[in-house]
DOLO-880815 format. One record per residue (C-alpha): residue in three letters; chain; x, y, z. Coordinates in pm, whole numbers. Layout:
<nodes>
{type: ALA mol: A px: X py: Y pz: Z}
...
</nodes>
This chain:
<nodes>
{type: UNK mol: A px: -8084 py: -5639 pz: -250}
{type: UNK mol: A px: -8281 py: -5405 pz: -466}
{type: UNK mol: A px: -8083 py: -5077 pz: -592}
{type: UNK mol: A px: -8381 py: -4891 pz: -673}
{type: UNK mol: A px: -8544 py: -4961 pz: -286}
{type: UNK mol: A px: -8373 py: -4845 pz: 6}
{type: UNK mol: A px: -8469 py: -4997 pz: 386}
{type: UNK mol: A px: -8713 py: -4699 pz: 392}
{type: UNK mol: A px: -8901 py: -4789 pz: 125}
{type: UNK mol: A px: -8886 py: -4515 pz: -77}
{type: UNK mol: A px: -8673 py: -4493 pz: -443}
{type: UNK mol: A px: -8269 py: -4424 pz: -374}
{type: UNK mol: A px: -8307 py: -4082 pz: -549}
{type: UNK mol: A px: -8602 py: -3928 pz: -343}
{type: UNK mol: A px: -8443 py: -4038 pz: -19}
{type: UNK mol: A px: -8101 py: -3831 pz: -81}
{type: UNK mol: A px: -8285 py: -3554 pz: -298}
{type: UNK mol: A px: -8646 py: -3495 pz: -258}
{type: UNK mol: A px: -8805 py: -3380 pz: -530}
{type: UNK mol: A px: -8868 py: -2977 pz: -550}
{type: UNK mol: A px: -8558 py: -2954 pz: -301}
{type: UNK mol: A px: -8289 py: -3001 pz: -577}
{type: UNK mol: A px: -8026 py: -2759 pz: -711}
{type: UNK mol: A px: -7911 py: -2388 pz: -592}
{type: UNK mol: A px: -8137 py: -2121 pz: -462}
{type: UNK mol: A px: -8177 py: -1808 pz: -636}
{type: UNK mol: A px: -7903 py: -1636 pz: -367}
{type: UNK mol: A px: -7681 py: -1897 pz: -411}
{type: UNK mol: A px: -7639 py: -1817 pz: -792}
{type: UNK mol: A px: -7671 py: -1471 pz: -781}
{type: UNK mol: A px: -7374 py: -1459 pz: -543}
{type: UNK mol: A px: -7188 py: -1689 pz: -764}
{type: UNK mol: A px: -7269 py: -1442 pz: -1049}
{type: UNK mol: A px: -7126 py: -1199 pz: -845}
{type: UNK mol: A px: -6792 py: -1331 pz: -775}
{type: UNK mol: A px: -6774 py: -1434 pz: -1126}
{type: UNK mol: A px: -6797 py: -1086 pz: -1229}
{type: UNK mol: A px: -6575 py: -945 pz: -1013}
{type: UNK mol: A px: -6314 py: -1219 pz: -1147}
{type: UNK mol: A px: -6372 py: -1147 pz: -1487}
{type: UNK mol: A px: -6322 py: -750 pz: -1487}
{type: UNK mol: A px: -5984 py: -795 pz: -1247}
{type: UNK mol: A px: -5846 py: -1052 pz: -1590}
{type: UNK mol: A px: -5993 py: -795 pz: -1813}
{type: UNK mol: A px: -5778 py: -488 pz: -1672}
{type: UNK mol: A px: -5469 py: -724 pz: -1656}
{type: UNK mol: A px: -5542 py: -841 pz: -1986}
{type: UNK mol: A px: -5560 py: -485 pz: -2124}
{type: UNK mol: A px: -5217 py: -395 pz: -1942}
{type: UNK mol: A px: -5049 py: -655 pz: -2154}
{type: UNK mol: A px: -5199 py: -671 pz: -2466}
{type: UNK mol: A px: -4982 py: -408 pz: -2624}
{type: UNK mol: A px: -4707 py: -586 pz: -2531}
{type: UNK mol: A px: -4800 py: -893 pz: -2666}
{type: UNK mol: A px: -4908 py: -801 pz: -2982}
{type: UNK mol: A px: -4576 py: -596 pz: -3025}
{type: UNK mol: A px: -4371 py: -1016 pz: -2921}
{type: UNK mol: A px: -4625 py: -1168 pz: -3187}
{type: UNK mol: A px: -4527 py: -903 pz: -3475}
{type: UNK mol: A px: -4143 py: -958 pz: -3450}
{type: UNK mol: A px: -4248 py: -1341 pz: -3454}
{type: UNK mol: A px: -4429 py: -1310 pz: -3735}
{type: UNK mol: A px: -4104 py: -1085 pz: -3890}
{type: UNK mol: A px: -3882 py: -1383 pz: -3817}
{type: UNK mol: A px: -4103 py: -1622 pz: -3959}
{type: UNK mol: A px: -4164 py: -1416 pz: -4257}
{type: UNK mol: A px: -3767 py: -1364 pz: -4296}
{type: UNK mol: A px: -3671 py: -1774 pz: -4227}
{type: UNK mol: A px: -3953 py: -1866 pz: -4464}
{type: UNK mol: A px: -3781 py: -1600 pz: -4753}
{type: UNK mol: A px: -3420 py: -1725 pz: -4668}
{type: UNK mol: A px: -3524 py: -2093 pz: -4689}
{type: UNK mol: A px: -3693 py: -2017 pz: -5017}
{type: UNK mol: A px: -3432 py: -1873 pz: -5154}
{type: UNK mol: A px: -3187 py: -2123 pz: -5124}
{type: UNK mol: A px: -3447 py: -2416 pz: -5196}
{type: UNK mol: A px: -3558 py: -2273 pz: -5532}
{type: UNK mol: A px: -3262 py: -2066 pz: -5589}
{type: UNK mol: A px: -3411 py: -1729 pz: -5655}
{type: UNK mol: A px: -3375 py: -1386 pz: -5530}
{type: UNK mol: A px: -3655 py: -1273 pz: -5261}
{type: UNK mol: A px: -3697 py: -989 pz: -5080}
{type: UNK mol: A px: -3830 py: -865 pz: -4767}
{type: UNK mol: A px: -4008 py: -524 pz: -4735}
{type: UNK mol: A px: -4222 py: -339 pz: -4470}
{type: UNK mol: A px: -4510 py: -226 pz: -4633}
{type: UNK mol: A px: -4666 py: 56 pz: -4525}
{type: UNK mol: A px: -4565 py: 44 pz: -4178}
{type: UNK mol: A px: -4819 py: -222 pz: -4072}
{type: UNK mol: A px: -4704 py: -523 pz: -4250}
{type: UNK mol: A px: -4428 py: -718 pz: -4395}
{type: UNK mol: A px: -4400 py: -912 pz: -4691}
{type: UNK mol: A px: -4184 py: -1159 pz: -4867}
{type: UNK mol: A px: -4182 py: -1200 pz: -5269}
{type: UNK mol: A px: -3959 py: -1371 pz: -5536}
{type: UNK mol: A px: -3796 py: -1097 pz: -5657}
{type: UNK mol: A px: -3702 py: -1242 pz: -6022}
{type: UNK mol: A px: -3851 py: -968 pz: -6264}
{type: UNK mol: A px: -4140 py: -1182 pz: -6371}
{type: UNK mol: A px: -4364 py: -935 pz: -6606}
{type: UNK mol: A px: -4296 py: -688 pz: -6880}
{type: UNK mol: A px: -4072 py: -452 pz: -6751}
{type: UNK mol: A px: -3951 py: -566 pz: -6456}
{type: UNK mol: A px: -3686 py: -557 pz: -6277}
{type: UNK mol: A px: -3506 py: -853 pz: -6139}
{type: UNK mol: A px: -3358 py: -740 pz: -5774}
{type: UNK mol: A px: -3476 py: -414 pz: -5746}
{type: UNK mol: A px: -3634 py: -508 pz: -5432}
{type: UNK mol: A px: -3971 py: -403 pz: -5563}
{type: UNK mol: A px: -4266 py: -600 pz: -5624}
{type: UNK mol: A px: -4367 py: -562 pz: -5953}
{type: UNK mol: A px: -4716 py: -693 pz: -6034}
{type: UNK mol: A px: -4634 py: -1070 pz: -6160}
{type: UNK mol: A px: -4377 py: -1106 pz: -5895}
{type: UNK mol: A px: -4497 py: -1415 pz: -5712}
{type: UNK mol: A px: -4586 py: -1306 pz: -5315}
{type: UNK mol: A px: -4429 py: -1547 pz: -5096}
{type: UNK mol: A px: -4618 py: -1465 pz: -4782}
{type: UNK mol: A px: -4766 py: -1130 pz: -4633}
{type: UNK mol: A px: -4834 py: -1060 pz: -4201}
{type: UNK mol: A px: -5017 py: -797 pz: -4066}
{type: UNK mol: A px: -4870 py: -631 pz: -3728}
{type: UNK mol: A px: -5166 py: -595 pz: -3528}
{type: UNK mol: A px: -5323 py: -227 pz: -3391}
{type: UNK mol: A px: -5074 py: -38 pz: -3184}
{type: UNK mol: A px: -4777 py: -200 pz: -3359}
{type: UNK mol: A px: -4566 py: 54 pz: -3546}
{type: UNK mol: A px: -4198 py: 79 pz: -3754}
{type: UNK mol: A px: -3969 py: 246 pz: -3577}
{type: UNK mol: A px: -3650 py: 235 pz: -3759}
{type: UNK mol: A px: -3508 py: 38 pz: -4038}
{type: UNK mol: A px: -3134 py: 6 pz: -4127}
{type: UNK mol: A px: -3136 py: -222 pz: -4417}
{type: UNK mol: A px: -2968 py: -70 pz: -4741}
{type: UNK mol: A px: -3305 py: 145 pz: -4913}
{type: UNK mol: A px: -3504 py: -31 pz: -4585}
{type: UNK mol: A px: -3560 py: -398 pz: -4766}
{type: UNK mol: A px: -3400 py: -715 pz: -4686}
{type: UNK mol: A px: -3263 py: -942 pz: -4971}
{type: UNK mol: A px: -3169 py: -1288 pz: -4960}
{type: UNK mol: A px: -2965 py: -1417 pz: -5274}
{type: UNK mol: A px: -3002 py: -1747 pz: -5435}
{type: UNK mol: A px: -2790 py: -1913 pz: -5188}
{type: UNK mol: A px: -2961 py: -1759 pz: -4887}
{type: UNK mol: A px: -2667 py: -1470 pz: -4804}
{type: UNK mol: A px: -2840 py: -1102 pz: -4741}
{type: UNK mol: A px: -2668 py: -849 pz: -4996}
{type: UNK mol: A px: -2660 py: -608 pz: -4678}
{type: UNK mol: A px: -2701 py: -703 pz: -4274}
{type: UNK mol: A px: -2936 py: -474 pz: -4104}
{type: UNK mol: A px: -3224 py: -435 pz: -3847}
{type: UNK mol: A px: -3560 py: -368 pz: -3853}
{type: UNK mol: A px: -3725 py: -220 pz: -3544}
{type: UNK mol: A px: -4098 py: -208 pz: -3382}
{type: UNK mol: A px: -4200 py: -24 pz: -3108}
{type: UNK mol: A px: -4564 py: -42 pz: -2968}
{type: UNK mol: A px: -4816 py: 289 pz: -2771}
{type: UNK mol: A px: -4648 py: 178 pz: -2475}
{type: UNK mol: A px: -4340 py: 258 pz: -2568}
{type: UNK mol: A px: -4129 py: -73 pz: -2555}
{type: UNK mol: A px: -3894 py: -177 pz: -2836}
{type: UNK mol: A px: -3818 py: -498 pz: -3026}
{type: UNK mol: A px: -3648 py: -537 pz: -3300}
{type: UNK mol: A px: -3461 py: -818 pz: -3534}
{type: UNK mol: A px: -3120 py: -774 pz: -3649}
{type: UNK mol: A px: -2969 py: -1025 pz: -3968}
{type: UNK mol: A px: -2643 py: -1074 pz: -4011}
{type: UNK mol: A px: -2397 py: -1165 pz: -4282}
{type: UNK mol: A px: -2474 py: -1483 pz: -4271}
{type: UNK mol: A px: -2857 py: -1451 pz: -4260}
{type: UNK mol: A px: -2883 py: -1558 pz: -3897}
{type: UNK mol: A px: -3148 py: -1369 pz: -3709}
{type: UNK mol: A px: -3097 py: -1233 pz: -3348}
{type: UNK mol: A px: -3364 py: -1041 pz: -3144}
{type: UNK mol: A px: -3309 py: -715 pz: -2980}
{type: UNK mol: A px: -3499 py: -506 pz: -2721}
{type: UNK mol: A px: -3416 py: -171 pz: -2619}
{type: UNK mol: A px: -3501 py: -37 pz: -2285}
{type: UNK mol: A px: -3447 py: 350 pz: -2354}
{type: UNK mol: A px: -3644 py: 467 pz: -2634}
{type: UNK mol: A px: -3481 py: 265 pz: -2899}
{type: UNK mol: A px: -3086 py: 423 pz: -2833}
{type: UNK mol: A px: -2968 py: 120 pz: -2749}
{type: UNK mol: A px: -3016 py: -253 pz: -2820}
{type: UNK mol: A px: -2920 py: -572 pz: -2643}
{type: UNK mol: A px: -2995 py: -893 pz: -2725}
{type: UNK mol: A px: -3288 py: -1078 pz: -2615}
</nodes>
């Protein structure tokens, strides 16, 4: 039997979908343009709802990945670093070894030669809120210890509150408060 020929004679395509008849109408895709639309701005204002919070979750990530990645260093190369926030709006990790003419070796500063370790950005509505490390900077010694435990705190516009706490040891725990940042619990 011939594929291309049906019993009527005419080709397999132009029996099932006659030329000219093919496709959606005009209404048929303007109503699917509608309900498309209508989809898209209900995500958008749930998207908007939860952005804040999101972006407030990804900056304490990037804290604790800034903080592991110092620790680890430290040990592995066995040098000083230190973690500051900068600004308010990032955080940064550096070798704190007093590379340079007149610097200081664990000052917790970072002096102009002192080699930058890695540097995040919190992203727009993310703020400091509080930070309880000794002169507010974390520092790891050569074998990975903090010289102080501490916190450091963000809170976002919407007023929720995360923070990451490091203890004697260097182990990192998260924290979110519910009331304004009085008091923490673990996450």
């Amino acid at each position: 039997m011939n594929l291309e020929r049906r019993a009527s004679g005419k080709p397999y395509m132009e029996e099932y979908m006659p030329l000219g008849k093919s496709g959606f109408s005009k209404v048929e895709l303007l109503v699917c343009l509608g309900i498309c639309s209508v989809l898209g701005a209900a995500g958008g204002i749930g998207l908007k709802q939860h952005l804040p919070n999101f972006r407030l979750r990804s900056a304490v990530q990037e804290m604790c990945t800034v903080m592991q990645a110092a620790r680890i260093f430290s040990i592995k190369q066995d040098k000083e670093v230190a973690v500051i926030l900068a600004g308010g709006k990032y955080c940064e990790a550096f070798v704190d070894d007093g590379s340079g003419p007149g610097a200081i070796a664990g000052n917790g500063i970072r002096e102009i030669e002192e080699r930058l370790l890695c540097q995040r950005a919190f992203g727009p509505g993310v703020e400091v809120s509080k930070v309880t490390f000794r002169a507010g900077k974390l520092q790891f010694n050569s074998r990975g210890m903090p010289r102080a435990p501490g916190s450091f705190y963000l809170k976002n516009t919407k007023g929720k509150y995360l923070g990451i706490s490091v203890s004697f040891a260097g182990s990192l725990t998260l924290k979110e408060s519910t009331d304004g940042g009085k008091t923490w619990k673990r996450r």
